[in-house]
Chimera marker file (.cmm) of the C-alpha trace (Angstrom):
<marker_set name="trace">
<marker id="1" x="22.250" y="9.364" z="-8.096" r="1" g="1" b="0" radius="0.5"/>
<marker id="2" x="18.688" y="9.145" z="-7.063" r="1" g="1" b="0" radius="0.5"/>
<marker id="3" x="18.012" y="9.994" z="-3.143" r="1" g="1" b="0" radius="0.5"/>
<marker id="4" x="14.775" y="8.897" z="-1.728" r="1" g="1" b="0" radius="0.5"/>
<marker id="5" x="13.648" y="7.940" z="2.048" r="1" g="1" b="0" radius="0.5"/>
<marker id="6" x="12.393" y="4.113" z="2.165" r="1" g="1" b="0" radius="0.5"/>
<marker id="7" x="10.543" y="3.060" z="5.533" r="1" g="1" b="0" radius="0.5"/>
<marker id="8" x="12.358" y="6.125" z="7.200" r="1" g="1" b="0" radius="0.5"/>
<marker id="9" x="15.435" y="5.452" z="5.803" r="1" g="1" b="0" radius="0.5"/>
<marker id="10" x="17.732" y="7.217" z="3.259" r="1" g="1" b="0" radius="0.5"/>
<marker id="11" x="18.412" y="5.685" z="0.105" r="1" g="1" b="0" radius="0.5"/>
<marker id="12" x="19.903" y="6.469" z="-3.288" r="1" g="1" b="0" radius="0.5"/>
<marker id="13" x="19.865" y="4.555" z="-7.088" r="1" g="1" b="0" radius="0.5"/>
<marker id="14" x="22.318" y="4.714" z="-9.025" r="1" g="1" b="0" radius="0.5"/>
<marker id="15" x="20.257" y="2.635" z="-11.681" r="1" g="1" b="0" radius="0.5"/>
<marker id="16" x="18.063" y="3.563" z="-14.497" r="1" g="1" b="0" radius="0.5"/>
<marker id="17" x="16.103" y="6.435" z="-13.275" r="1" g="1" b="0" radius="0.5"/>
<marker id="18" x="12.949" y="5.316" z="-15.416" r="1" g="1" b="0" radius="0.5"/>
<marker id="19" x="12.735" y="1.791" z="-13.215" r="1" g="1" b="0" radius="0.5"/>
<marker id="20" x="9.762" y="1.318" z="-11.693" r="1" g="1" b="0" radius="0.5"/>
<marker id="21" x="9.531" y="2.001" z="-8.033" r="1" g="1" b="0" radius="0.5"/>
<marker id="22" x="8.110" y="-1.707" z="-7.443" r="1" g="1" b="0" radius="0.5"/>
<marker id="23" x="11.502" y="-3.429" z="-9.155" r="1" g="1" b="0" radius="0.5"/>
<marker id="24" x="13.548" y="-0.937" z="-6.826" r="1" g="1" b="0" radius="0.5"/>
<marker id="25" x="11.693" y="-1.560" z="-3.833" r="1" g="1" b="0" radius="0.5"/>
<marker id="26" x="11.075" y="-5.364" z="-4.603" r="1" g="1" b="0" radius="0.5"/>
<marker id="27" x="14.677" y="-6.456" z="-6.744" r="1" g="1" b="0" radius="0.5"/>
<marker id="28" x="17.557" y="-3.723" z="-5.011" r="1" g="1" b="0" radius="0.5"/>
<marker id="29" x="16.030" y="-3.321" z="-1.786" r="1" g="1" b="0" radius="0.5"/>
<marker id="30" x="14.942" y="-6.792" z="-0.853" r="1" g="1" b="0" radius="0.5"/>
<marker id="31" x="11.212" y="-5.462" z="0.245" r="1" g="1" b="0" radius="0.5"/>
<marker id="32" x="8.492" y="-7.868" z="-1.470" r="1" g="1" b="0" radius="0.5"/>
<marker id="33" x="5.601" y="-6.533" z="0.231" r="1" g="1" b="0" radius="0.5"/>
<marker id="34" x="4.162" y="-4.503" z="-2.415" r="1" g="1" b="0" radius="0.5"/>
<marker id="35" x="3.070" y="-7.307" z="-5.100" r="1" g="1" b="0" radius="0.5"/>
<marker id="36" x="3.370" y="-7.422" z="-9.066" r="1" g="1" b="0" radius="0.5"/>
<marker id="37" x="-0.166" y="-8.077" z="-10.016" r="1" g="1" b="0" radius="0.5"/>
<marker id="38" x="-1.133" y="-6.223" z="-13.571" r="1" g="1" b="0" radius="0.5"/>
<marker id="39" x="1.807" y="-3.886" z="-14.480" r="1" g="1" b="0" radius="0.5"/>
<marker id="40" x="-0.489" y="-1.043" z="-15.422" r="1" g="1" b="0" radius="0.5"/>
<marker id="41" x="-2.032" y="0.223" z="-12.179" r="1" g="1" b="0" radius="0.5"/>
<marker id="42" x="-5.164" y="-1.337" z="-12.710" r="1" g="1" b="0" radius="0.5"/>
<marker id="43" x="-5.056" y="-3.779" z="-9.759" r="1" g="1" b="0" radius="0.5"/>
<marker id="44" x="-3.305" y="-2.103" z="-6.322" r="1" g="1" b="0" radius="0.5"/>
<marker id="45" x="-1.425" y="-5.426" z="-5.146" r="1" g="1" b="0" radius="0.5"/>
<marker id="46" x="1.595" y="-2.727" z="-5.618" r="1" g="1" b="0" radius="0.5"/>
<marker id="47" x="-0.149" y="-0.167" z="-3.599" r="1" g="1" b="0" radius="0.5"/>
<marker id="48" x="2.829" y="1.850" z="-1.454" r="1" g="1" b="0" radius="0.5"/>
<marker id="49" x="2.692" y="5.237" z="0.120" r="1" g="1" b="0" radius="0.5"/>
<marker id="50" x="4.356" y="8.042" z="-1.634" r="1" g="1" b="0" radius="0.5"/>
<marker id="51" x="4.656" y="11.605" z="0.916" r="1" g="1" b="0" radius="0.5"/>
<marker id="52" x="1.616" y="9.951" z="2.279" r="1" g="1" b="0" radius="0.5"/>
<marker id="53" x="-0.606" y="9.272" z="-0.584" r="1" g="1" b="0" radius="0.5"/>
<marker id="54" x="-1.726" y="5.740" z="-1.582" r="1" g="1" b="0" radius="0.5"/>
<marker id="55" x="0.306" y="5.106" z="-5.910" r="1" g="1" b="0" radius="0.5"/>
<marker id="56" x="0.732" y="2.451" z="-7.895" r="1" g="1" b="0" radius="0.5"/>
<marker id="57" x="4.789" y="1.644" z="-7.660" r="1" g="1" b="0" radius="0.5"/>
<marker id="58" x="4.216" y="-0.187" z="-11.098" r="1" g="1" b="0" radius="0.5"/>
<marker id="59" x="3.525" y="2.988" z="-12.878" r="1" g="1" b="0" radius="0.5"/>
<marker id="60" x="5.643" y="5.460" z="-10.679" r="1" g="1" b="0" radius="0.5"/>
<marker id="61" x="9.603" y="5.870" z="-11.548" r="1" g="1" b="0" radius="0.5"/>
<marker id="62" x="12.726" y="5.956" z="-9.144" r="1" g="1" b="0" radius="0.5"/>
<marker id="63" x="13.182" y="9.283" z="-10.398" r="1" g="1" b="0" radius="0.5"/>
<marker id="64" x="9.675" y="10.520" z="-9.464" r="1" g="1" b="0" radius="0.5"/>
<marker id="65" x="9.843" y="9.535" z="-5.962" r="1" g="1" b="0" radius="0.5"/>
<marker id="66" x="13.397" y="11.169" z="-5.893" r="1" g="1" b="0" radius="0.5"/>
<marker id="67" x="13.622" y="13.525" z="-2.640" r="1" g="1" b="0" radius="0.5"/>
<marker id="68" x="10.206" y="11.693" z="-1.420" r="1" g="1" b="0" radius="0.5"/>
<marker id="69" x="9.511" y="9.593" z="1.374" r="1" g="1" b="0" radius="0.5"/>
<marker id="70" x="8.410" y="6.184" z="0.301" r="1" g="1" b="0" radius="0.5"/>
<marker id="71" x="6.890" y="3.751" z="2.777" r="1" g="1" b="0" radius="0.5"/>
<marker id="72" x="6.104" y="-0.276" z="1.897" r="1" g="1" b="0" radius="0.5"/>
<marker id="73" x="3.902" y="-2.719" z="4.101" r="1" g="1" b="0" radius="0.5"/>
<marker id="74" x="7.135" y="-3.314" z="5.466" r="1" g="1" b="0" radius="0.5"/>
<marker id="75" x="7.342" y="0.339" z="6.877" r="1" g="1" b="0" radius="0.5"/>
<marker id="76" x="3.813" y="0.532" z="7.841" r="1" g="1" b="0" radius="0.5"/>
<marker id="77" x="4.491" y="-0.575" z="11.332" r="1" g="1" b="0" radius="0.5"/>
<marker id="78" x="7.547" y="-2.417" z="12.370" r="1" g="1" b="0" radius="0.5"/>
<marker id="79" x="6.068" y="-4.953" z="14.566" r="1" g="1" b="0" radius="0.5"/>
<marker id="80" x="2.761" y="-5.290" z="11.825" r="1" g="1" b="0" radius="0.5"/>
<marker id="81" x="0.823" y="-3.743" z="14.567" r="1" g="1" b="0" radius="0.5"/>
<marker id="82" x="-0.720" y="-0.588" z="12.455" r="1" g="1" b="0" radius="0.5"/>
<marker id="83" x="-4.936" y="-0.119" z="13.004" r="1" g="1" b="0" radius="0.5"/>
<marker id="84" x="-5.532" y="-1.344" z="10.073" r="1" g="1" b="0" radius="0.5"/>
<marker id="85" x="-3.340" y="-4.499" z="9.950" r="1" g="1" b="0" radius="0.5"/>
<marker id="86" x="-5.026" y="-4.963" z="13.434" r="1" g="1" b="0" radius="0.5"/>
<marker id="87" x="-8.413" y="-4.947" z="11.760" r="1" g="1" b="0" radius="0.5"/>
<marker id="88" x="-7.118" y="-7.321" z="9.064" r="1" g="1" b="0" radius="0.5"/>
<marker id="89" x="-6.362" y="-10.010" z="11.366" r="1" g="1" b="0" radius="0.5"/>
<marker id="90" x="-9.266" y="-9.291" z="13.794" r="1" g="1" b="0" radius="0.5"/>
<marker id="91" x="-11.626" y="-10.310" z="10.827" r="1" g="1" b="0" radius="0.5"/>
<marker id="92" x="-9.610" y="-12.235" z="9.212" r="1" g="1" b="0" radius="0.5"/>
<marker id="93" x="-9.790" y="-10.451" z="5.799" r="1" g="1" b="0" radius="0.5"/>
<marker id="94" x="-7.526" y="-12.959" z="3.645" r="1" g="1" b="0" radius="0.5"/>
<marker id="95" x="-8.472" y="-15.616" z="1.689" r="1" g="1" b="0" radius="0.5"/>
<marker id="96" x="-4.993" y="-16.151" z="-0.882" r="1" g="1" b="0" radius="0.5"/>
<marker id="97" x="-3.579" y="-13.087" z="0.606" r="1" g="1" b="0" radius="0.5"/>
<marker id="98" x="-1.790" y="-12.151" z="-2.715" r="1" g="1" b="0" radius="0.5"/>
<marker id="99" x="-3.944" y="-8.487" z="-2.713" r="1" g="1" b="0" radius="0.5"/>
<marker id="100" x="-3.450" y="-7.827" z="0.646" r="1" g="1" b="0" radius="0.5"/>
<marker id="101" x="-0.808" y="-5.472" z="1.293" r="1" g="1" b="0" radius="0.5"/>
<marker id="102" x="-1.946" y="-3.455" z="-1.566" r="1" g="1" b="0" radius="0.5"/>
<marker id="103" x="-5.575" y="-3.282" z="0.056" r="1" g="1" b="0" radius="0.5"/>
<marker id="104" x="-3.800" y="-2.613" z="3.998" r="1" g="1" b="0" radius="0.5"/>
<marker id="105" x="-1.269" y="0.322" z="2.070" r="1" g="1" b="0" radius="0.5"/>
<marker id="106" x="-4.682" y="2.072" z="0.149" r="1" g="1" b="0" radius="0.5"/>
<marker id="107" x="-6.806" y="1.473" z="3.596" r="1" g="1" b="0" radius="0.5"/>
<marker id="108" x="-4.396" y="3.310" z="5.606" r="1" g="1" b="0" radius="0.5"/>
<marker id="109" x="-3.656" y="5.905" z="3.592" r="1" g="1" b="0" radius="0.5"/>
<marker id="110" x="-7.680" y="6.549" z="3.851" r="1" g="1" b="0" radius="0.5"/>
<marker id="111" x="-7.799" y="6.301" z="7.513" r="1" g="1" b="0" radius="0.5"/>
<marker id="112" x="-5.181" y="8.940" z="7.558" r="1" g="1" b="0" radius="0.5"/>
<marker id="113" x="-6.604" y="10.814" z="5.294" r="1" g="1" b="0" radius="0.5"/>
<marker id="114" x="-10.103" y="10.611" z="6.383" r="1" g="1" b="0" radius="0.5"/>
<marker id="115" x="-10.346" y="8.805" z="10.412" r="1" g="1" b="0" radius="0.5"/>
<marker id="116" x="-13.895" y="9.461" z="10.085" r="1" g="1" b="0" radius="0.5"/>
<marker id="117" x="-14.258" y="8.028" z="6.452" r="1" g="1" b="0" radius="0.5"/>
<marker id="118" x="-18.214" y="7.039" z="5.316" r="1" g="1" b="0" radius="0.5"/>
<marker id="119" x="-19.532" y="3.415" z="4.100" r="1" g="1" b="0" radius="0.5"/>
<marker id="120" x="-19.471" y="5.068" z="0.197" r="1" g="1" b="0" radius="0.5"/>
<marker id="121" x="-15.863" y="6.626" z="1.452" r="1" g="1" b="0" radius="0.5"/>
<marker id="122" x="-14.622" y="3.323" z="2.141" r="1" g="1" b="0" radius="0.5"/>
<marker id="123" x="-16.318" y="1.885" z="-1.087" r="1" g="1" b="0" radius="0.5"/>
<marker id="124" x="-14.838" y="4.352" z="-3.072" r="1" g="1" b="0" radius="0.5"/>
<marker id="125" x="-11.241" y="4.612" z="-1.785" r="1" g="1" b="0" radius="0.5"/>
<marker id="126" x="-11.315" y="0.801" z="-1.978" r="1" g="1" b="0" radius="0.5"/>
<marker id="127" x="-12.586" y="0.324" z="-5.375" r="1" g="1" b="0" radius="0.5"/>
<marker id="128" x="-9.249" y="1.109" z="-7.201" r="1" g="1" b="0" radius="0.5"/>
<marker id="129" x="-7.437" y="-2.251" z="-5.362" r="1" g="1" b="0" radius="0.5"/>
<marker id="130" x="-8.684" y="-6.265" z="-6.744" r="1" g="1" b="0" radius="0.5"/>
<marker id="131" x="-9.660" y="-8.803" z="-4.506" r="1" g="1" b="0" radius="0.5"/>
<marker id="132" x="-9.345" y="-12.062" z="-7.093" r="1" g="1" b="0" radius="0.5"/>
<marker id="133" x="-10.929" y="-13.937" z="-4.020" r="1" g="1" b="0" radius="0.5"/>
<marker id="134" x="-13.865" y="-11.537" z="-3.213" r="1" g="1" b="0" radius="0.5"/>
<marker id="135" x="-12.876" y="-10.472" z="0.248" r="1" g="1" b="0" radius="0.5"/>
<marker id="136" x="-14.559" y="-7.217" z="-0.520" r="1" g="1" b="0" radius="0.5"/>
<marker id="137" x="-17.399" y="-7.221" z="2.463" r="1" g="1" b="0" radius="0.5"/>
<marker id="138" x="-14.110" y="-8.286" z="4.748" r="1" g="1" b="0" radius="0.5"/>
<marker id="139" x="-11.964" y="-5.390" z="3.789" r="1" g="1" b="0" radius="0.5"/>
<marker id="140" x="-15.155" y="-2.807" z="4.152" r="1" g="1" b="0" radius="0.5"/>
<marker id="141" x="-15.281" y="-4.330" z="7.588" r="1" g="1" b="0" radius="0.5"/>
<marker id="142" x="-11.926" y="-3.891" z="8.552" r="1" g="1" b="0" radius="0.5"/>
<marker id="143" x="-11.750" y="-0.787" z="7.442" r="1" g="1" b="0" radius="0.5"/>
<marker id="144" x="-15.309" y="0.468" z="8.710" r="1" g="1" b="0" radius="0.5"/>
<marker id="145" x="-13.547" y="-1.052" z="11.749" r="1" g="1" b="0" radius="0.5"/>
<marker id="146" x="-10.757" y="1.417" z="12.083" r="1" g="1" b="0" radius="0.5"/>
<marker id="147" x="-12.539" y="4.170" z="11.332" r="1" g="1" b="0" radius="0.5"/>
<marker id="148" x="-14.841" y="3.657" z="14.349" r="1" g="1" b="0" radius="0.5"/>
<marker id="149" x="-17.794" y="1.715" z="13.275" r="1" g="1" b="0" radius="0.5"/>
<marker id="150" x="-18.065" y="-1.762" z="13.923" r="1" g="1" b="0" radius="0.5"/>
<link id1="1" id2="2" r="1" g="1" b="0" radius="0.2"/>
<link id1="2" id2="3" r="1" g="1" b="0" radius="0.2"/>
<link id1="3" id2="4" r="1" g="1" b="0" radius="0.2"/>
<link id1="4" id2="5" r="1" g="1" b="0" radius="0.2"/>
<link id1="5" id2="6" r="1" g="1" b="0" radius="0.2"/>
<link id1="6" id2="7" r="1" g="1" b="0" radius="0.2"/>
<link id1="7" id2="8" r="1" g="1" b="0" radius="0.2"/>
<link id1="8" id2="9" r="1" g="1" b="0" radius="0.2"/>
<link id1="9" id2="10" r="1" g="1" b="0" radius="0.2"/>
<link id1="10" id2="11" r="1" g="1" b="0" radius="0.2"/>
<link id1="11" id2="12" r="1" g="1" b="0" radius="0.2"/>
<link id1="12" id2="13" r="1" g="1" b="0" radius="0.2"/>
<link id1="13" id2="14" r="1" g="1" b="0" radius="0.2"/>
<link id1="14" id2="15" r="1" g="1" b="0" radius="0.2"/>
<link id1="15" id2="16" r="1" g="1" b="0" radius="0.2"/>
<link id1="16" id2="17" r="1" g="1" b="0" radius="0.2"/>
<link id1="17" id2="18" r="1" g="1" b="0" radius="0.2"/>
<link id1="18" id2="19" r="1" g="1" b="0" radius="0.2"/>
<link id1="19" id2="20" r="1" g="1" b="0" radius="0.2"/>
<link id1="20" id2="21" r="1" g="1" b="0" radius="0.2"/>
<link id1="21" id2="22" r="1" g="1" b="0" radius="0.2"/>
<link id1="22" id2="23" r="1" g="1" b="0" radius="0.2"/>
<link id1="23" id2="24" r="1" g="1" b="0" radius="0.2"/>
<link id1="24" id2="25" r="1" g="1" b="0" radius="0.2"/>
<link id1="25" id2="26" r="1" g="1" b="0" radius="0.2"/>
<link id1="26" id2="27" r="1" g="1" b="0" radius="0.2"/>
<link id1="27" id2="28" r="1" g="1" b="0" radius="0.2"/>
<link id1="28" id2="29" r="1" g="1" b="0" radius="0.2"/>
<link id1="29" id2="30" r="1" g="1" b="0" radius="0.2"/>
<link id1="30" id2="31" r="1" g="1" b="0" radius="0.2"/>
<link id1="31" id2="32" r="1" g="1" b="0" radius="0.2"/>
<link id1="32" id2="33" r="1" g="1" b="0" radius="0.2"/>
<link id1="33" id2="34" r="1" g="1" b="0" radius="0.2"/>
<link id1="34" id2="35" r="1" g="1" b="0" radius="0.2"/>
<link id1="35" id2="36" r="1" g="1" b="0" radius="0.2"/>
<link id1="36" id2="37" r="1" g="1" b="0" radius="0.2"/>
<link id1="37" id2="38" r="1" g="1" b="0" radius="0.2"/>
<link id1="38" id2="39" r="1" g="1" b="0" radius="0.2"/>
<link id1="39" id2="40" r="1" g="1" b="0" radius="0.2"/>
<link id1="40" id2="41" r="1" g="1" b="0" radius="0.2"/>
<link id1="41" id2="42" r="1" g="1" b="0" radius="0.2"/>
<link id1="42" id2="43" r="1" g="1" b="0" radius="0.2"/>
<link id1="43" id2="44" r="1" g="1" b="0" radius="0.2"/>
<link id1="44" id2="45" r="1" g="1" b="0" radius="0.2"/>
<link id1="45" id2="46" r="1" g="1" b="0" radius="0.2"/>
<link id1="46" id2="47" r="1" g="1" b="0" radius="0.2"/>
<link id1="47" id2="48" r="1" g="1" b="0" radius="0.2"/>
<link id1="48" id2="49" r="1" g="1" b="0" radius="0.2"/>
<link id1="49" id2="50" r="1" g="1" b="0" radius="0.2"/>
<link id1="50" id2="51" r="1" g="1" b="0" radius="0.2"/>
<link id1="51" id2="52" r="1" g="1" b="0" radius="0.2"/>
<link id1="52" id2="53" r="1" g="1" b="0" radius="0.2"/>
<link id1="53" id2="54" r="1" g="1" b="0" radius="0.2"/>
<link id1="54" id2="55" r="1" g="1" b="0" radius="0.2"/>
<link id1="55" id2="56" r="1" g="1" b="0" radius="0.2"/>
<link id1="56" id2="57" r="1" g="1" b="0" radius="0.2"/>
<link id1="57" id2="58" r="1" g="1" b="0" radius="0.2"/>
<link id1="58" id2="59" r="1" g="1" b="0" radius="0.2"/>
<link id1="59" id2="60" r="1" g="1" b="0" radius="0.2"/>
<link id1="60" id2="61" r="1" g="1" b="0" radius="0.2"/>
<link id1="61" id2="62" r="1" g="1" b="0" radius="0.2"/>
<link id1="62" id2="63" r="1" g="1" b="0" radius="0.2"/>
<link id1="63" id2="64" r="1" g="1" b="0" radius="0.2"/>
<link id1="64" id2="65" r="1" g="1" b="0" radius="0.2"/>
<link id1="65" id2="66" r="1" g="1" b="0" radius="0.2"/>
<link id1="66" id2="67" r="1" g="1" b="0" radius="0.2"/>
<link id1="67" id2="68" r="1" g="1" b="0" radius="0.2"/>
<link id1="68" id2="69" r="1" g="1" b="0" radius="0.2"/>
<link id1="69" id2="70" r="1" g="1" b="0" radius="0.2"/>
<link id1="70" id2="71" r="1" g="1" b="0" radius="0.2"/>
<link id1="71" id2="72" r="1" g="1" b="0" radius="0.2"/>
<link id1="72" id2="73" r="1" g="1" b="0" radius="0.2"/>
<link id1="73" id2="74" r="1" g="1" b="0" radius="0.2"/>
<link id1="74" id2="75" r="1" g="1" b="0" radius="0.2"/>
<link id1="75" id2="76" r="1" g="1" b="0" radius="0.2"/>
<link id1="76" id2="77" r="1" g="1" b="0" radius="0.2"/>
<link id1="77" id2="78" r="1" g="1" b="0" radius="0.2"/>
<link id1="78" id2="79" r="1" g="1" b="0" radius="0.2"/>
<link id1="79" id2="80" r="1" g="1" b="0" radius="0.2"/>
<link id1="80" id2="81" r="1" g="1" b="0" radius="0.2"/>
<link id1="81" id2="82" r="1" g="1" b="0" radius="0.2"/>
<link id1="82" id2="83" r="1" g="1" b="0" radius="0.2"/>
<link id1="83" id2="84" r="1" g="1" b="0" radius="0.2"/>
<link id1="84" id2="85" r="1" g="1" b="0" radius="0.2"/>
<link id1="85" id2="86" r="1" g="1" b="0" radius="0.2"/>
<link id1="86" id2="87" r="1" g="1" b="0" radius="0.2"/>
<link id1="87" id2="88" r="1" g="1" b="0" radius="0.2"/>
<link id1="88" id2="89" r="1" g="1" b="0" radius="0.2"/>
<link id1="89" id2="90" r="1" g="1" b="0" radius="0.2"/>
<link id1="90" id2="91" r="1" g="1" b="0" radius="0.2"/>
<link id1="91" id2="92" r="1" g="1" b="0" radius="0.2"/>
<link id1="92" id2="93" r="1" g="1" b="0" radius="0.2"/>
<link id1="93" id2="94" r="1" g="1" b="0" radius="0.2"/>
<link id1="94" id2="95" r="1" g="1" b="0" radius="0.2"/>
<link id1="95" id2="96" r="1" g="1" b="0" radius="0.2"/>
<link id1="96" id2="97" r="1" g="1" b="0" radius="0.2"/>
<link id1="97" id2="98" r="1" g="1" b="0" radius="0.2"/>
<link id1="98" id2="99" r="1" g="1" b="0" radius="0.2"/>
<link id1="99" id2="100" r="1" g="1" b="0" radius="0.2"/>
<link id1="100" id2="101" r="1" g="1" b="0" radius="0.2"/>
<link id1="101" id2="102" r="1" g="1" b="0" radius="0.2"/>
<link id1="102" id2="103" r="1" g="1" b="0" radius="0.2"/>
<link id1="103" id2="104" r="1" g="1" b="0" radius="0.2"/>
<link id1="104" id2="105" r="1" g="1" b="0" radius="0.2"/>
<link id1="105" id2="106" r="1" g="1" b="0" radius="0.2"/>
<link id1="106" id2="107" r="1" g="1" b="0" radius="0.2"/>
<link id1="107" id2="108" r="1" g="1" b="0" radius="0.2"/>
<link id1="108" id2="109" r="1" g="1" b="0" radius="0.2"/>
<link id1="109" id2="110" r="1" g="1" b="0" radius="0.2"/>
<link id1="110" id2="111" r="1" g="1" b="0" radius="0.2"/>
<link id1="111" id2="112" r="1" g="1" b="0" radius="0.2"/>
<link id1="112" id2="113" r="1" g="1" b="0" radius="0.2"/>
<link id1="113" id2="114" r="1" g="1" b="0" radius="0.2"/>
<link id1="114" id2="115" r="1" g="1" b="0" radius="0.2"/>
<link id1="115" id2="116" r="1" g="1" b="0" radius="0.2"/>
<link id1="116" id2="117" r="1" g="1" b="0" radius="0.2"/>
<link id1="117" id2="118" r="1" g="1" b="0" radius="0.2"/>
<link id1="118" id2="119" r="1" g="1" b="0" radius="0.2"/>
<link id1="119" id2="120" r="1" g="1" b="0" radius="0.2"/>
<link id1="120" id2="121" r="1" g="1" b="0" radius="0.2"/>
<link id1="121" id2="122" r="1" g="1" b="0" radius="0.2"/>
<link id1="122" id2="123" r="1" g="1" b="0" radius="0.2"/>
<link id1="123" id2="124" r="1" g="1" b="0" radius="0.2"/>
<link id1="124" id2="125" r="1" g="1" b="0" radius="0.2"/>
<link id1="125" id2="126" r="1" g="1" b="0" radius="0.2"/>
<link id1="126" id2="127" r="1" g="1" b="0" radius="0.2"/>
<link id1="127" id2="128" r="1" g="1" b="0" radius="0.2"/>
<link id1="128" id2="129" r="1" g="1" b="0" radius="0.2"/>
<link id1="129" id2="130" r="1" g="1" b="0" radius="0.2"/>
<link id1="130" id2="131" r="1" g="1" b="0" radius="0.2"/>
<link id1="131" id2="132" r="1" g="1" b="0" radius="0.2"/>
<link id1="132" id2="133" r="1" g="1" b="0" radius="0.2"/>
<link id1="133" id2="134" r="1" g="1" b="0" radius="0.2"/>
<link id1="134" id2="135" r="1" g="1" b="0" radius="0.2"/>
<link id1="135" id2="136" r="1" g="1" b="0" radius="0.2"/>
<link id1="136" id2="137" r="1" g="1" b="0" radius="0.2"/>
<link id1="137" id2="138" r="1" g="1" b="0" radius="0.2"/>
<link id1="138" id2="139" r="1" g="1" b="0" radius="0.2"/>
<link id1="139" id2="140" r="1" g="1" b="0" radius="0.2"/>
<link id1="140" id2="141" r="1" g="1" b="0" radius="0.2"/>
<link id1="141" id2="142" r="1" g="1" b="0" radius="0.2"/>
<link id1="142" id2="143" r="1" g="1" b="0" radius="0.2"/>
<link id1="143" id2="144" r="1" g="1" b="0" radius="0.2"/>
<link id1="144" id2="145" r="1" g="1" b="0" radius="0.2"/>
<link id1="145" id2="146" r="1" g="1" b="0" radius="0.2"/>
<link id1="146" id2="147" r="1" g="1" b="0" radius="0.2"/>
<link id1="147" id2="148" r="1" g="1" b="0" radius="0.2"/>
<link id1="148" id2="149" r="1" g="1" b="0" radius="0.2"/>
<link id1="149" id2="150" r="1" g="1" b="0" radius="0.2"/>
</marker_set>
C-alpha cells in the first residue's frame, strides 16, 4: 500500500506501484486537472507539484511520490483564487486552454520559489511547458504580473 498526501489529503494505492502519477491522479482519484499531452515530459500540460517542486506526473511513479505531498490545479486554491490563477484571468492568458494548468502549476511553483523572479527567470522556468496556441507573451505577463511587475 502506497501512502501519499493529495491536495492536503491522505491517500494510499493499492495498485501497480510503477503507474504513473497522472493515471492515479486523473483515472482513481477523479482529478483531471493535470492534462495528458506527450507522455514523455516534454510538454508540462501534466505539470503538478511534488513537496513543492513543479514534475512531470507522466514520468513520475505512485511509488515515487509515496510519503510526499502531491498537489493538482485542483489543490492549488480551493476557490481558483491563487496569484497566479488571478493573473491568468486578469489577462486572459487562454486561447484552447488545454496547456493551462500545466503552465498555472510550473508558474506557481516559480513564484514560490522565486517572488521576485527576473524577465529571463520567467523565460526560463516557463520554457519547459507548450503553448500549441502561442500564448507565450500572455503567460510572461501573468506571471511578470505576480511577481510584481506589471
Amino acid at each position: 500500500m502506497i501512502e501519499l498526501t493529495v491536495n492536503g489529503e491522505a491517500r494510499s494505492h493499492a495498485g501497480d506501484p510503477a503507474m504513473p502519477l497522472l493515471w492515479y491522479l486523473r483515472d482513481s482519484l477523479g482529478l483531471t486537472g493535470a492534462k495528458y499531452g506527450c507522455g514523455v515530459g516534454l510538454c508540462g500540460a501534466c505539470t503538478v507539484h511534488l513537496e513543492g517542486d513543479a514534475v512531470r506526473a507522466c514520468l513520475v511513479s505512485v511509488a515515487d511520490a509515496a510519503g510526499k505531498s502531491v498537489v493538482t490545479v485542483e489543490g492549488l486554491d480551493p476557490a481558483g483564487d491563487h496569484p497566479v490563477q488571478q493573473a491568468w484571468r486578469n489577462l486572459n492568458v487562454p486561447q484552447c486552454g488545454f496547456c493551462q494548468t500545466g503552465q498555472i502549476m510550473q508558474a506557481a511553483a516559480l513564484v514560490a520559489r522565486n517572488p521576485a523572479a527576473s524577465d529571463e527567470e520567467i523565460t526560463e522556468a516557463m520554457s519547459g511547458n507548450i503553448c500549441r496556441c502561442g500564448c507565450y507573451q500572455r503567460i510572461h505577463a501573468a506571471v511578470r504580473q505576480v511577481v510584481g511587475g506589471a
